[in-house]
N, C-alpha and C positions, 0 to 999 in steps of 0.2 A: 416111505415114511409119510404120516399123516401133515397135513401144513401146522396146524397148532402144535404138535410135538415137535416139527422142525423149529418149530419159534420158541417155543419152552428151553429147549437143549441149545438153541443158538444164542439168546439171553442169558443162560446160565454160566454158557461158556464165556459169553463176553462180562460177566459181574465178576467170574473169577478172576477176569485180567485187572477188571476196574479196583477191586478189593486191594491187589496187587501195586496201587499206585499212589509212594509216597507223596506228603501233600509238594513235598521239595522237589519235585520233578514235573510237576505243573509247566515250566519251563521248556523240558526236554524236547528235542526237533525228533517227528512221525516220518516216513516213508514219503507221503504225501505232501509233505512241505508248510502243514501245520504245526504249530507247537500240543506236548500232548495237554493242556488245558483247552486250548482249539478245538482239540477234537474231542473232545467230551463234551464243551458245549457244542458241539455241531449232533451230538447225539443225542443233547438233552431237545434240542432242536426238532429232530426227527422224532423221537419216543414222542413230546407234544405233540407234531401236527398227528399222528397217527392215532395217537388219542381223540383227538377232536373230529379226525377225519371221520373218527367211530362214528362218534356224538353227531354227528353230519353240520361239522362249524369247518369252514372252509377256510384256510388259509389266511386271508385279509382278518383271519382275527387271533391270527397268531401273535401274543404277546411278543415284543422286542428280547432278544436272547437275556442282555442283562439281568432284566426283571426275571426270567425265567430261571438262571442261575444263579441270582442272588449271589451271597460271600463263598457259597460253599459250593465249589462244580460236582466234586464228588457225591455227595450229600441227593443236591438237583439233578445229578444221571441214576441214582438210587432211583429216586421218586417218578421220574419220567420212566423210567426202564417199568417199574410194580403196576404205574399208570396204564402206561399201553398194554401190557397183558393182560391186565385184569380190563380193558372198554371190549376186548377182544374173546374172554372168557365168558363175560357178563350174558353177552348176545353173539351165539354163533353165527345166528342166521346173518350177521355182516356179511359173512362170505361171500354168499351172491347175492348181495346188493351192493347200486353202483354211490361211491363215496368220494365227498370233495377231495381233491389234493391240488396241489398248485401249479399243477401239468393238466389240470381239468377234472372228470368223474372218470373215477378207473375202478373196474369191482374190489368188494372189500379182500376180495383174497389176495389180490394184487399188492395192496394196500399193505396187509401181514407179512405179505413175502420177503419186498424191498423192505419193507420197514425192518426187521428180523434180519436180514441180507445185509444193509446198512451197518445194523448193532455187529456181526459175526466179522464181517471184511474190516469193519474199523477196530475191533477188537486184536486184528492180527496188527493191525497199522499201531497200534497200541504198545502190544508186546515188541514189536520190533524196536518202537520209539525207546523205550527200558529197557531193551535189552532182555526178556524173559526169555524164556523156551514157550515159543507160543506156537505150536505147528498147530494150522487148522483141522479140526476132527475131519477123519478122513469119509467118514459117514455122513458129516454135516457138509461137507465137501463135494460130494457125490448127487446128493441130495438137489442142494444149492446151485449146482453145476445141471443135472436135469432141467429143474424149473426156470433158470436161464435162457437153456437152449428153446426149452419148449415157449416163452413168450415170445422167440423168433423177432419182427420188425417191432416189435412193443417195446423191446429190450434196446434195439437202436434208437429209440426215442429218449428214452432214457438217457443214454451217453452223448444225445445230441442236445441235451437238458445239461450235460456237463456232472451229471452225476457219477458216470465213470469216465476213466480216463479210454484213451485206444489201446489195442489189444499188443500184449507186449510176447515177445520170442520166448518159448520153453524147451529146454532142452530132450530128448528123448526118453530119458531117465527120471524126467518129470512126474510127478505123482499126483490124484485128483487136485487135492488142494491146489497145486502148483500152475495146475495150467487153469484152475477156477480162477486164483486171483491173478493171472498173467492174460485171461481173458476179460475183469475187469480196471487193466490199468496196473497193475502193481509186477513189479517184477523181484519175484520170490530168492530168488540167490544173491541179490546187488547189496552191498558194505554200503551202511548210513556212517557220512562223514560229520 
């Protein structure tokens, strides 16, 4: 699968959880230990700097999250989500060019990848917080799960940046998804109390 259609289909899938999300559940505790308003601003957060990573504005001018979500987090993960696709659509040639982010210059495709990876894992973190049937596509799964493996020590930088958690036990019977998010940090069968 091409990187832009993995972000297209990964966004999409993460807007149908967002769409999904009374404003009265703002409150509700995530897998992660966020509440799910938490974690939409932590998305509206990500979709920005990726946006601006485009624009080549580095980090240190990342507006404060408040300001960024305003009264409405739904509304500001909308607009961040359309943002970062469209600085990404705009100019493909981002891809192989190297772009700020607040781990340093990492090429722009790196950039799409996590950034789109972010939006998809937290989307699962999402549905679980609600209670939905949120099983991750097993093709975005797969996909997600390659480009992982393939940034190899780039990807431990990453989780040593605290962006994922350590790699959690999957059972044999495990399915892509299962051991994607069990590789980064989530563990797919465990009861939210």
């Amino acid at each position: 699968m091409k990187l832009q259609t993995f972000h297209s289909s990964a966004m999409s899938w993460t807007a149908t959880l967002v769409d999904a999300v009374p404003p009265h559940a703002l409150s509700a505790p995530t897998p992660i230990g966020w509440t799910v308003g938490q974690l939409l601003g932590h998305l509206v957060a990500v979709n920005t700097q990726c946006r601006n990573s485009a624009a080549g504005i580095g980090p240190e001018h990342l507006p404060d999250q408040a300001d960024l979500i305003g009264d409405d987090v739904l509304a500001a993960y909308r607009r961040s989500a359309v943002a970062f696709s469209q600085a990404f659509e705009r100019s493909p040639d981002l891809l192989g060019r190297d772009l700020p982010t607040p781990m340093g210059p990492y090429p722009g495709e790196v950039v799409l990848f996590i950034g789109s990876l972010e939006n998809l894992v937290h989307a699962w973190d999402l549905g679980r917080g609600l209670g939905l049937s949120a099983a991750l596509p097993q093709d975005l799964a797969g996909d997600a799960a390659a480009r992982v493996l393939g940034l190899g020590d780039l990807f431990d930088r990453f989780r040593e940046y605290q962006m994922y958690g350590a790699p959690q036990p999957v059972g044999p019977d495990g399915t892509t998804a299962d051991r994607l998010l069990a590789h980064l940090g989530r563990a797919p069968g465990a009861v939210l109390v």
